[in-house]
Structures are given as C-alpha cells and as structure tokens.
C-alpha positions in Angstrom: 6.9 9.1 -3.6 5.6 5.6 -2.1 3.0 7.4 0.3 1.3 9.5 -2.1 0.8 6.5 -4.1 -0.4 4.8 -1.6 -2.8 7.6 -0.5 -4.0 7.5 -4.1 -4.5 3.4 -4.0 -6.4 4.0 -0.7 -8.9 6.8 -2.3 -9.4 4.5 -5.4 -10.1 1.6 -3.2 -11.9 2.7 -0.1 -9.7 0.2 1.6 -8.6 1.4 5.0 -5.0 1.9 5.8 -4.6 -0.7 8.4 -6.2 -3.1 6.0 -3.6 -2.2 2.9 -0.6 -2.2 5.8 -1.6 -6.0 7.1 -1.9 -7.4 3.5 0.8 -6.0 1.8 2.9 -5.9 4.6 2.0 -7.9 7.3 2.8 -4.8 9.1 -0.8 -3.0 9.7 1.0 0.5 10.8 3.1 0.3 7.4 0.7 3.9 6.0 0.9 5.7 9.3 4.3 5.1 9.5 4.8 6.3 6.0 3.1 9.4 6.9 5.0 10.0 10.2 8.6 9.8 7.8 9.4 6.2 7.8 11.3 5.6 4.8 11.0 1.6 3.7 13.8 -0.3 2.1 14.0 -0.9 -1.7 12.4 -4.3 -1.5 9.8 -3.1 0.5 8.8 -0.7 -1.7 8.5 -3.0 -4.6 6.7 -5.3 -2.6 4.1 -3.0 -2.0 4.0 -1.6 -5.7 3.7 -5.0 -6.7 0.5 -5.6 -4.0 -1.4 -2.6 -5.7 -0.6 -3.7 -9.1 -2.2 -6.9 -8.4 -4.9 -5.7 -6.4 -6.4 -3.2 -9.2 -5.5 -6.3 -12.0 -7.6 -8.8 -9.5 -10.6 -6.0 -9.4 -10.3 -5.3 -13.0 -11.0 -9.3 -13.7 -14.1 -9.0 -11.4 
C-alpha cells in the first residue's frame, strides 16, 4: 500500500509529512489525506514512488 510506504520513507527520512506532500505533490495534505482513506490515481502514485526513489538515490550520492 502507497501510505505504508510512505510512512516508512518518512521514518527513514525524518522529513515531515507536509514537507514530503508539498515536494512530491505540490499538495502538502497528500499523507494526511492518505491516512484519512484518500485513494490517489495511478499516475499519482507513480509520481510519488518515483519522488522517494530519487530522494534516497540523491542522499545516497551525498
């Protein structure tokens, strides 16, 4: 599930949720609404799988 991924990004990160909603997003009550039973479309989804990806690849490099 896209949420419990997210929860785990968020943990690994420290970065808070309004944070990870505004960059990946643009939408900075993206988590919460996750949480609340929002489903996101398809290309959402992949959009914000593709953020974390690149996130943790750009921290890797640093």
């Amino acid at each position: 599930m896209l949420i419990t991924r997210i929860e785990r990004f968020l943990r690994e990160t420290g970065m808070p949720w309004t944070k990870f909603g505004r960059l990946a997003t643009r939408d900075p009550r993206f988590v919460q609404d996750l949480r609340n039973g929002r489903i996101p479309r398809a290309a959402t989804a992949t959009n914000v799988e593709h953020f974390m990806n690149i996130y943790r690849e750009d921290c890797r490099a640093h």
